[in-house]
C-alpha positions as CSV (number, residue, x, y, z in Angstrom):
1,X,-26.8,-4.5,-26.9
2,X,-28.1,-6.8,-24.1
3,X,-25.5,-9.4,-23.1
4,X,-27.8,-12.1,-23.5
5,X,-30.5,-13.5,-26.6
6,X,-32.2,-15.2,-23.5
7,X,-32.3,-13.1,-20.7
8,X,-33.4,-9.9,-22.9
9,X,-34.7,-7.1,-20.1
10,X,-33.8,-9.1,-16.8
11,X,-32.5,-6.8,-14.4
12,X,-29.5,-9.2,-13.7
13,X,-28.0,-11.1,-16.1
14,X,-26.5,-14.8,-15.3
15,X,-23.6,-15.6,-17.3
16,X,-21.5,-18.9,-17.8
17,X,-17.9,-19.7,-19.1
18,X,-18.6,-20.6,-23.2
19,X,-20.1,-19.3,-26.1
20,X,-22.5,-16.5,-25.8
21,X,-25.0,-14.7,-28.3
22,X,-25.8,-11.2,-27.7
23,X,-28.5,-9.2,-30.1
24,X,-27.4,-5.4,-30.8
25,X,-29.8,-3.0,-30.0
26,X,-28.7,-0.3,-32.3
27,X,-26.6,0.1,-35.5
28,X,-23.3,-1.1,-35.2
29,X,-21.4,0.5,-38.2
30,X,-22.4,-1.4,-40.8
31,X,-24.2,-3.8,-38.4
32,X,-28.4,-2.7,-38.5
33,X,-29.9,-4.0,-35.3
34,X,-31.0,-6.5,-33.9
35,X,-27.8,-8.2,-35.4
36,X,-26.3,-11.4,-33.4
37,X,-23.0,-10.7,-32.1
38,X,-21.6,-14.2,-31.0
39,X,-18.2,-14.6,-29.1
40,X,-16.8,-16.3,-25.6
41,X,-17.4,-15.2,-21.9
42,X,-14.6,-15.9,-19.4
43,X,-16.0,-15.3,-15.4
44,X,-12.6,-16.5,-13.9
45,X,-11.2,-13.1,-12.6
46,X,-13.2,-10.2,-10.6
47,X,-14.7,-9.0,-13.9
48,X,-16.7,-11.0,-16.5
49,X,-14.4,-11.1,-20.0
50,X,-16.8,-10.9,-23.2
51,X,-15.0,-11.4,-27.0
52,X,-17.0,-11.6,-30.0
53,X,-15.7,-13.1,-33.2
54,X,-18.8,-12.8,-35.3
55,X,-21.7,-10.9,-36.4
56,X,-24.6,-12.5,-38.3
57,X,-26.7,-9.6,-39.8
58,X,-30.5,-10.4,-40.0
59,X,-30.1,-9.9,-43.7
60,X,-27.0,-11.6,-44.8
61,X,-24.0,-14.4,-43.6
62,X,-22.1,-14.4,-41.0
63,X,-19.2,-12.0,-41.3
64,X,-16.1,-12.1,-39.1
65,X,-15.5,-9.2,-36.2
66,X,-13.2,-8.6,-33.2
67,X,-14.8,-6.7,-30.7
68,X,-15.4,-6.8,-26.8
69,X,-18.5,-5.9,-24.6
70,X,-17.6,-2.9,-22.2
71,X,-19.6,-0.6,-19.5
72,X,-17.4,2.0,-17.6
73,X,-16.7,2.6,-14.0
74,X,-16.4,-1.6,-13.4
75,X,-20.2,-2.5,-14.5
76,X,-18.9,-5.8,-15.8
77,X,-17.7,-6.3,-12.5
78,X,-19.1,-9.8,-11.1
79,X,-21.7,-9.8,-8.2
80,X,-20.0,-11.2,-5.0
81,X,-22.7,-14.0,-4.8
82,X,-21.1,-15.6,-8.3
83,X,-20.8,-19.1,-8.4
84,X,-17.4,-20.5,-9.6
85,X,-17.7,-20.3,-13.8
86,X,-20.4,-18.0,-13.7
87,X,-20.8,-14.1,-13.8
88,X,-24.1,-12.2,-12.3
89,X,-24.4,-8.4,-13.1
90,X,-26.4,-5.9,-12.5
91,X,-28.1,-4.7,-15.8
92,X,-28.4,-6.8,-19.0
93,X,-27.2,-4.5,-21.4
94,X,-23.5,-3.4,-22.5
95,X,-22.0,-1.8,-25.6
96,X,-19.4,-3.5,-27.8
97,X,-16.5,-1.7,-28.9
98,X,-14.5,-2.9,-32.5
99,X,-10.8,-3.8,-31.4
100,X,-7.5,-4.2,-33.2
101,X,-6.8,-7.8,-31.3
102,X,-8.3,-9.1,-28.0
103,X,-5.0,-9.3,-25.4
């Protein structure tokens, strides 16, 4: 999916503490791309925090989710030139994985 509905395709992505909406590439289950997956970015720690609490297929309502963006081997890992309540990566793009809860 790429992190961002307004920096689709940048090869870094700025983002900033609050609400975020992310488009889904691909299927997601039930989800047919481009879905909107919106949720909450927290930048405080050394890794930027994505939760997304809904999904709002392009042919229906809103539906309710719990699910979390993720890349392996730290890729959500904040540049060092981040700016207090902001996150830059490197790459745009990030899967989202269903959860139980977010902890």
């Amino acid at each position: 999916m790429d992190l961002d509905a307004n920096q689709i395709g940048s090869r870094r992505v700025t983002l900033y503490d609050g609400p975020i909406e992310s488009v889904l590439r691909e299927d997601f289950g039930t989800l047919e791309g481009p879905a909107r997956l919106y949720g909450r970015v927290w930048t405080a720690g050394p890794q930027v925090v994505i939760r997304y609490y809904a999904a709002h297929p392009m042919d229906g309502d809103k539906v309710p989710i719990c699910a979390v963006a993720r890349l392996g081997d730290d890729q959500m890992r904040k540049l060092p030139e981040s700016k207090p309540g902001t996150a830059i990566l490197d790459g745009s793009v990030a899967a989202a994985f269903v959860v139980d809860a977010f902890r």
